[in-house]
VOGU-3710 file (C-alpha; in Angstrom, 3 decimals, decimal comma):
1> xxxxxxxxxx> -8,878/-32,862/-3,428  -11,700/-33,366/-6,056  -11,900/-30,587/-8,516  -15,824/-30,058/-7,059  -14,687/-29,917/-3,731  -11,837/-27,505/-4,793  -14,390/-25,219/-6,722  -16,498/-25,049/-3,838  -13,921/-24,287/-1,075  -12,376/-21,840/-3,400
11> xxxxxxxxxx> -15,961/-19,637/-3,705  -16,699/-20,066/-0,321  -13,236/-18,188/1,143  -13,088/-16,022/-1,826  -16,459/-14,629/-0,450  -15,375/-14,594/2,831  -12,159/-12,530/2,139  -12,754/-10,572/-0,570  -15,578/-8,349/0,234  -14,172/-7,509/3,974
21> xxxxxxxxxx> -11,018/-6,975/2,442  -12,505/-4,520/-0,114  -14,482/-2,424/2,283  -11,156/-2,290/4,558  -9,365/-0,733/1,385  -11,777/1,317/0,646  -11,546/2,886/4,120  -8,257/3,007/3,897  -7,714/4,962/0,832  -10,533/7,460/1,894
31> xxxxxxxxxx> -8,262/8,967/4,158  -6,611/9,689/1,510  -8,950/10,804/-0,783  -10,675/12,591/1,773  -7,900/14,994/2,222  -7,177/15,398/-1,427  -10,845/16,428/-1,954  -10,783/19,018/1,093  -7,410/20,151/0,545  -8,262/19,988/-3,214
41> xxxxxxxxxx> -10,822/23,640/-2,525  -7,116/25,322/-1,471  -6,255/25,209/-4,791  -3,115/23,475/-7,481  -0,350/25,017/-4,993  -1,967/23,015/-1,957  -2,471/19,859/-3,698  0,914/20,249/-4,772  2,100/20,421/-1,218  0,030/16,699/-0,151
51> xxxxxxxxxx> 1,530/15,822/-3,323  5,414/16,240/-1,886  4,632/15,013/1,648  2,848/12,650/0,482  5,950/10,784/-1,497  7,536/10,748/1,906  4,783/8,729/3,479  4,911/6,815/0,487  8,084/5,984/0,693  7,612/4,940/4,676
61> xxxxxxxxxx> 4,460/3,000/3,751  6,296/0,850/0,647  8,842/0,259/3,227  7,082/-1,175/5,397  4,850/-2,935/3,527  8,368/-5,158/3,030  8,304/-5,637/6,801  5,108/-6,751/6,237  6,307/-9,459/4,413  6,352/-11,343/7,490
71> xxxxxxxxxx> 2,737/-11,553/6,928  3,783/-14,829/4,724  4,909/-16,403/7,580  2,344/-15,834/10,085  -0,456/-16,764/7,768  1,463/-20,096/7,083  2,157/-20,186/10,678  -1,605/-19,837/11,547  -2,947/-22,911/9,042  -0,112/-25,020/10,391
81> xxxxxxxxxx> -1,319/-24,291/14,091  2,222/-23,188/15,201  1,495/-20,605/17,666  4,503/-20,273/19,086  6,389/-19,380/15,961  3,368/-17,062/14,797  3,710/-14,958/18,097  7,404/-14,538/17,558  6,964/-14,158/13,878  4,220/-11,049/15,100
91> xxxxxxxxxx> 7,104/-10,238/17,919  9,827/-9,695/14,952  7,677/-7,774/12,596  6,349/-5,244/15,475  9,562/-4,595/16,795  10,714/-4,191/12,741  8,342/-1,783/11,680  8,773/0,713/14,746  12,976/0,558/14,800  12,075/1,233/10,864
101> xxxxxxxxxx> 9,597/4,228/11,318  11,656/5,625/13,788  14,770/6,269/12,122  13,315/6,991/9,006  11,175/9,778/10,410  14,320/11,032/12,633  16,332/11,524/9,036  12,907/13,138/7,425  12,498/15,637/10,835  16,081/17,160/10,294
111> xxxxxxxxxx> 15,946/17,593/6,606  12,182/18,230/6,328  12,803/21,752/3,958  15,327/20,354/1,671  13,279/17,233/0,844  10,355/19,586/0,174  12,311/21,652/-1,990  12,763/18,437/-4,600  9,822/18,618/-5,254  8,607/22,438/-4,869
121> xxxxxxxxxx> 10,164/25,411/-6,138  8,049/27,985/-4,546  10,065/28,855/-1,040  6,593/30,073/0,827  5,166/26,532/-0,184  7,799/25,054/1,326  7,542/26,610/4,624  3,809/25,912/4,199  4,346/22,387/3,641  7,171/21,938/6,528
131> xxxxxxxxxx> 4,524/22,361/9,388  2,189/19,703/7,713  4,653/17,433/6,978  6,057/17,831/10,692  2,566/16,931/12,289  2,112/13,718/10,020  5,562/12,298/11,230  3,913/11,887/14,262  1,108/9,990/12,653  3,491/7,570/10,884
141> xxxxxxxxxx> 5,069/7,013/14,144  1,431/5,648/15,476  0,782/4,150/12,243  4,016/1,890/12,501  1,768/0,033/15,454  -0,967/0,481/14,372  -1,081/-1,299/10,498  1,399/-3,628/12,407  -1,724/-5,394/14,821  -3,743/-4,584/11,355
151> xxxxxxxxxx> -1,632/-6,952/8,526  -1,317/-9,461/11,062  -5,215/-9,829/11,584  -5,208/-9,620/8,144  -2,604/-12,662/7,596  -5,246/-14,766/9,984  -8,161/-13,665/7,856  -9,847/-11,397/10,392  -10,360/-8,151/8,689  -13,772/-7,280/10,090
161> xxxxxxxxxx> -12,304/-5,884/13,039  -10,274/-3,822/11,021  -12,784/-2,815/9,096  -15,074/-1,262/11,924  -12,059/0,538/13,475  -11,226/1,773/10,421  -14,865/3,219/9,301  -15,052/4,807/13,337  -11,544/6,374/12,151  -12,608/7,557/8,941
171> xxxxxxxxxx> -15,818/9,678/9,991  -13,699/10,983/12,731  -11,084/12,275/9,914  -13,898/13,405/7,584  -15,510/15,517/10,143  -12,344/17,061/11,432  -11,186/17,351/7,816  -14,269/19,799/7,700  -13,604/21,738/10,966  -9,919/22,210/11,252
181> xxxxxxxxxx> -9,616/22,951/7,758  -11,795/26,020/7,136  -12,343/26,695/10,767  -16,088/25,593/11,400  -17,474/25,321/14,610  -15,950/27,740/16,367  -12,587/26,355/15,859  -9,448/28,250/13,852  -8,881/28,133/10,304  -5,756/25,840/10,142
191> xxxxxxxxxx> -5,641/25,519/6,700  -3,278/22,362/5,246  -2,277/21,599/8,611  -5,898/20,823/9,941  -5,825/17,947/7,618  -2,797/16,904/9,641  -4,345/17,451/12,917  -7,490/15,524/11,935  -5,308/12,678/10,738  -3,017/12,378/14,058
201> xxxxxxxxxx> -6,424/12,298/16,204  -7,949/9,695/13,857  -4,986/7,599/13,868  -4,601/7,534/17,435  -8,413/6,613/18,169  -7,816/3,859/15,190  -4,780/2,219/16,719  -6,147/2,467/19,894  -8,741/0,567/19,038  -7,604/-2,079/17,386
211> xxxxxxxxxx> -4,549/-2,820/20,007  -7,630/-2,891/22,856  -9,478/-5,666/20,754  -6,496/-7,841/20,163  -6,035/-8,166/23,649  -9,196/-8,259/25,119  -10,274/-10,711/22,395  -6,762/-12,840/23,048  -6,479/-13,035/19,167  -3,713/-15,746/18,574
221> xxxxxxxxxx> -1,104/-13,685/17,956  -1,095/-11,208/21,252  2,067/-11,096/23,052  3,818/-9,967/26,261  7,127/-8,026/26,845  8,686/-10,815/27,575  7,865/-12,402/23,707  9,069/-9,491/22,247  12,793/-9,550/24,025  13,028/-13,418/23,550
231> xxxxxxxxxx> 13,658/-13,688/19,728  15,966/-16,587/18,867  18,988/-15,272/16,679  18,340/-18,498/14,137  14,590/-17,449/13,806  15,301/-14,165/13,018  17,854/-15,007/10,708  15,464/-17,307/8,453  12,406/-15,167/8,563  14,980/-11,788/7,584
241> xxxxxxxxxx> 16,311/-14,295/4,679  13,211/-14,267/2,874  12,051/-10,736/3,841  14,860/-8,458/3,436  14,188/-8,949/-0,008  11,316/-7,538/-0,281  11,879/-4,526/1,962  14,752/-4,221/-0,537  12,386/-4,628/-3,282  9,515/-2,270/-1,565
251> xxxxxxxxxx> 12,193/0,387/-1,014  14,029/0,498/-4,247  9,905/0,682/-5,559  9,383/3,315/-3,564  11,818/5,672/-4,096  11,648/5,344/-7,881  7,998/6,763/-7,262  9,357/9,390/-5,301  11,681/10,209/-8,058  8,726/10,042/-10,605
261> xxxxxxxxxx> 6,938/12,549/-8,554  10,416/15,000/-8,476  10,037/14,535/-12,211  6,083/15,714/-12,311  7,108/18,533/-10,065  9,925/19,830/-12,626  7,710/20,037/-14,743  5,816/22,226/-12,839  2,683/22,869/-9,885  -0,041/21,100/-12,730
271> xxxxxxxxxx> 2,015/18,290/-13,278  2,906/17,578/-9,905  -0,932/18,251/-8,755  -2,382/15,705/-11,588  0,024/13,069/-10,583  -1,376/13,406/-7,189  -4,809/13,067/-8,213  -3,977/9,773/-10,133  -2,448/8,509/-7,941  -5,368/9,538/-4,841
281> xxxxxxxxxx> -7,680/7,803/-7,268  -5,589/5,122/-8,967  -6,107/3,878/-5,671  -9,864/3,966/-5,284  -9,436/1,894/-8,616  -7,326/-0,584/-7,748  -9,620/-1,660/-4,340  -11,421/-4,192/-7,518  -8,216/-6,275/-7,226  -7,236/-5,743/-3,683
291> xxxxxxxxxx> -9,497/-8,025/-2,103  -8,802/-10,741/-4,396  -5,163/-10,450/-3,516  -5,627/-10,894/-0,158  -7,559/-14,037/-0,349  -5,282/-15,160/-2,748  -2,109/-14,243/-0,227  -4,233/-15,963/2,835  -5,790/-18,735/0,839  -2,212/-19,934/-1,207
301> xxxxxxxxxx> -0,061/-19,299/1,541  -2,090/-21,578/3,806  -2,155/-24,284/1,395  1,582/-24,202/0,636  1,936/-24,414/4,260  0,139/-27,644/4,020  2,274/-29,258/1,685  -0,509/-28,892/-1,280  1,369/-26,890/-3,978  -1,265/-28,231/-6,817
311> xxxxxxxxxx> -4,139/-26,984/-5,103  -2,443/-23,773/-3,645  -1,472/-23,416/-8,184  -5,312/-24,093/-9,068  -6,015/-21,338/-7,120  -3,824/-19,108/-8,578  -4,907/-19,874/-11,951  -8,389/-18,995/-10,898  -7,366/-16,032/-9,705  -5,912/-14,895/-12,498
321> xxxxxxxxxx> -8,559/-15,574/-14,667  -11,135/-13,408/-12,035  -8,689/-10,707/-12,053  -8,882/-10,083/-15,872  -12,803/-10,138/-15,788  -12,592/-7,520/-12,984  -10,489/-5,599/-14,721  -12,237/-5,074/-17,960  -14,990/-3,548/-15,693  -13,000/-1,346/-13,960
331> xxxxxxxxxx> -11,771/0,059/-17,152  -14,685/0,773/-18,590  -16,079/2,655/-15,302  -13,088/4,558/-15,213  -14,451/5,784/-18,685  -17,682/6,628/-17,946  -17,002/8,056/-14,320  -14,103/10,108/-15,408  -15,900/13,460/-16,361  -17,811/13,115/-12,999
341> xxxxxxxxxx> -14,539/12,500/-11,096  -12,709/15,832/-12,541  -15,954/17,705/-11,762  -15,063/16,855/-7,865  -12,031/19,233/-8,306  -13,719/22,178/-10,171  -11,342/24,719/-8,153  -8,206/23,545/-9,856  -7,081/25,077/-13,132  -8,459/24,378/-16,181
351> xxxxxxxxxx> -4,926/22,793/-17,077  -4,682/20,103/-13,829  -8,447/19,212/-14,813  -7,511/18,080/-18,454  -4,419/16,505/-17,759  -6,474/14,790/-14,879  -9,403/13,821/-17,349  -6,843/12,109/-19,943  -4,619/10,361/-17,251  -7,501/8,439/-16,175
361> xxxxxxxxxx> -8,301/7,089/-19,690  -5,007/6,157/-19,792  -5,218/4,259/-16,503  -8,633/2,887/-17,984  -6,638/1,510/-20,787  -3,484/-0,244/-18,984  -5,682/-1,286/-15,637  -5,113/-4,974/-16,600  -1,982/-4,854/-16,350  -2,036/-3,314/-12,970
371> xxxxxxxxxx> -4,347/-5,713/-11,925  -2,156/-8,680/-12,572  0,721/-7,402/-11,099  -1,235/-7,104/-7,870  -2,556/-10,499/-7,897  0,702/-11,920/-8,847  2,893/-10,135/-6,905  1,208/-9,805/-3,866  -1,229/-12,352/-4,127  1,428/-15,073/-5,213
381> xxxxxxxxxx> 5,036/-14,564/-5,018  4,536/-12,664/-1,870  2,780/-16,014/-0,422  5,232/-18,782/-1,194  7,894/-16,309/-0,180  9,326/-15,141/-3,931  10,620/-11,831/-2,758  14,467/-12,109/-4,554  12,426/-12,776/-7,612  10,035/-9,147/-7,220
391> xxxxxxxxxx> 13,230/-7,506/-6,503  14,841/-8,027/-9,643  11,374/-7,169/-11,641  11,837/-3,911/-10,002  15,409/-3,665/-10,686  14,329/-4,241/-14,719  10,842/-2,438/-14,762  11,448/0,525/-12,478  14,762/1,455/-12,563  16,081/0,443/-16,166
401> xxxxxxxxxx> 12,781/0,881/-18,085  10,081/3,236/-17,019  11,998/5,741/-14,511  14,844/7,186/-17,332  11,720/7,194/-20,105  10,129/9,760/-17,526  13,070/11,749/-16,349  14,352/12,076/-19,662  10,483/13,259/-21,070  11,034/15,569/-18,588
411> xxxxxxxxxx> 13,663/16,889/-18,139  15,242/16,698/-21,816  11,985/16,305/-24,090  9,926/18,591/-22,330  6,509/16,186/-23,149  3,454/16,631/-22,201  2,181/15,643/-19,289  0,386/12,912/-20,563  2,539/11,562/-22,639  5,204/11,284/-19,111
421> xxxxxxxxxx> 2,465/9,623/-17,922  2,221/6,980/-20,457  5,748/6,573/-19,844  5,148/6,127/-16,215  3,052/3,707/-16,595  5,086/1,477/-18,682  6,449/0,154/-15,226  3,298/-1,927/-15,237  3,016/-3,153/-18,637  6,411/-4,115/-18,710
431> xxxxxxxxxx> 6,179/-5,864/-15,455  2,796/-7,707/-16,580  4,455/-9,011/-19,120  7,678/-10,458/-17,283  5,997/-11,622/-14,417  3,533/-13,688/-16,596  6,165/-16,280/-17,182  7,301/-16,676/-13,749  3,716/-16,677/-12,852  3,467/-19,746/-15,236
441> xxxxxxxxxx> 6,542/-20,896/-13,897  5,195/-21,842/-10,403  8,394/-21,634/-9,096  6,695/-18,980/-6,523  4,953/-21,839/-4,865  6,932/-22,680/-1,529  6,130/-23,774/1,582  8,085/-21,191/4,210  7,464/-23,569/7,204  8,723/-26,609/6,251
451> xxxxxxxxx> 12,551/-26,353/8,074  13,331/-24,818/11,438  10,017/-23,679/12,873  10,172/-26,481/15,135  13,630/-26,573/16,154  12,955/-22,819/17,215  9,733/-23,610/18,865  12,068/-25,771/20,983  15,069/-23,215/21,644
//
């Protein structure tokens, strides 16, 4: 394709994708941060407690964010016009996510008080915590469906859908947030647990929703019962090939997080509490590079699965180069903001609100860094399929670099928590840096449709 012609369908898409995309995060991580900020008037002890359940849902979510990985497929499925193998694809990952959610929440349900007790020392938080943590395993059962039908509108670039759903679901958590919590409207004063209770009912309206508009809409990707019991052992043995890997590589992720957050707790309720607000807003700043990681995951993936591997690595080079421009912004309003932000939490301690106010700058400085890794990672390798690859930069980053640095600041140094924090954060830098050369590499560039779709198609 011309260069012009490239240049032109490149800002067309990217401003198709990237703003729904956006908005969707942003809705997404307001549940979050909506929680945090009404829990947040309970005090360091309760923000503490979303802190500890919240690893666990982290933990599910990372997890299946590797089933998600199937996403590759059925985006490269859906520019190739294979319908057939994009329902079963959709078929597979379904039927993954809930067989994943289930037993994982099963193992969490019996041992709910000694997984809370990693991270909390305090036995009457732990009892507090056990009720809200039991109510939200329900809502990560629903959610296993529900960001199932989500990702895969997402792989086909429809996100508006998801986007409307997920603003209806928001307002309806927001306002029950209100009402459950400190008992408004004539309702009782449930405390933690009302943010529980407003998240189930939001959840099930939001998945409701969006499984009623797949269907009614016959989006390409609906299926019967009878799809989902007529897998082919060959198909699911190629698509598991390249996606194990990454549920590998989202799990082994995931739980070194948790462990980082067992650290934070050690060193005590402001510590754990500060890492929770990071990480609640870490979030909010990372939706600058979300969108464009999306496009780039839909946009590459569909041009690998057109046999165009130069075009599908001109767009990732102009990705890249957006992605660092972005991120110098973000930085610097994470500077600016960052007083305003730690005024939202003026009924923590005076000690969670400077450790809060000095983590940010440090996210302000190293945001590059996490921006790249998102593009490339999930933007990239994730679309040509490069999962063995992200699971040994996890192996390296995680696991040998950044996760002893912060257990042993810890637990034998006794730093700061600041400087743990820096030390946390050299997961990112370090990964930055190796992933730049397989970025440059473009040996992340494949085409994941090229062998056996059609022999399935006819089995």
């Amino acid at each position: 394709m011309h260069a012009s012609n490239l240049n032109s369908e490149f800002r067309k898409n990217v401003s198709r994708l990237v703003i729904p995309s956006v908005l969707q995060m942003l809705v997404g991580n307001s549940f979050s941060l909506i929680n945090t900020l009404m829990v947040g008037r309970l005090g360091d002890s309760a923000i503490a407690v979303v802190a500890a359940v919240g690893q666990i849902g982290f933990v599910l979510s990372m997890i299946l964010t590797g089933v998600y990985g199937i996403t590759a497929f059925i985006t490269q499925y859906h520019g190739k016009g294979d319908k057939h193998s994009l329902q079963q694809a959709f078929a597979l990952m379904l039927l993954s996510s809930v067989t994943v959610t289930l037993v994982l929440v099963a193992v969490v349900f019996v041992f709910k008080s000694s997984i809370l007790r990693l991270f909390i020392n305090d036995p009457g938080a732990v009892q507090y915590g056990a009720h809200y943590l039991t109510l939200l395993l329900l809502v990560y059962l629903i959610n296993s469906v529900k960001d199932t039908f989500a990702s895969a509108l997402g792989a086909i670039g429809q996100v508006k859908a998801t986007l409307m759903i997920g603003l209806v679901s928001m307002s309806i958590n927001a306002g029950l947030d209100y009402v459950l919590i400190y008992g408004k409207l004539g309702f009782p004063e449930y405390g933690i647990a009302g943010a529980a209770y407003a998240t189930l009912v939001a959840s099930v309206v939001g998945g409701t929703a969006l499984i009623v508009y797949v269907y009614v809409r016959k989006v390409s990707f609906h299926l019967t019962f009878r799809s989902l019991t007529s897998l082919k052992f060959a198909f699911v043995k190629r698509l598991y090939r390249t996606t194990l890997p990454l549920v590998v590589h989202e799990g082994l992720w995931s739980v070194g997080n948790m462990l980082y957050a067992v650290a934070f707790g050690y060193m005590g309720v402001t510590a754990l509490a500060t890492f929770q607000l990071a990480r609640t807003f870490n979030g909010y700043f990372m939706m600058g590079i979300y969108g464009f990681a999306y496009a780039a995951n839909v946009l590459i993936g569909q041009k690998l699965s057109r046999k165009e591997p130069d075009e599908a690595i001109a767009f990732a080079r102009k990705f890249t180069a957006l992605t660092i421009v972005v991120s110098l912004f973000v930085s610097v309003a994470i500077a600016a903001l960052s007083p305003y932000i730690v005024m939202l939490f003026s009924q923590t301690s005076g000690e969670v609100q400077t450790a809060f106010r000095h983590v940010m700058l440090i996210q302000a400085v190293l945001m590059l860094a996490y921006f790249l890794n998102n593009v490339w990672i999930v933007g990239m390798f994730r679309a040509g399929g490069d999962n063995v690859y992200t699971l040994k930069l996890i192996l390296v980053t995680t696991w040998l670099i950044a996760l002893p640095l912060v257990l042993a600041g810890a637990y034998l140094f006794h730093w700061p928590v600041e400087v743990v924090y820096v030390m946390f954060a050299l997961e990112e830098v370090s990964k930055a840096c190796i992933g730049y050369f397989r970025y440059r590499s473009n040996k992340w560039a494949n085409n994941l449709t090229q062998s056996g779709s059609e022999s399935d198609k006819a089995a």
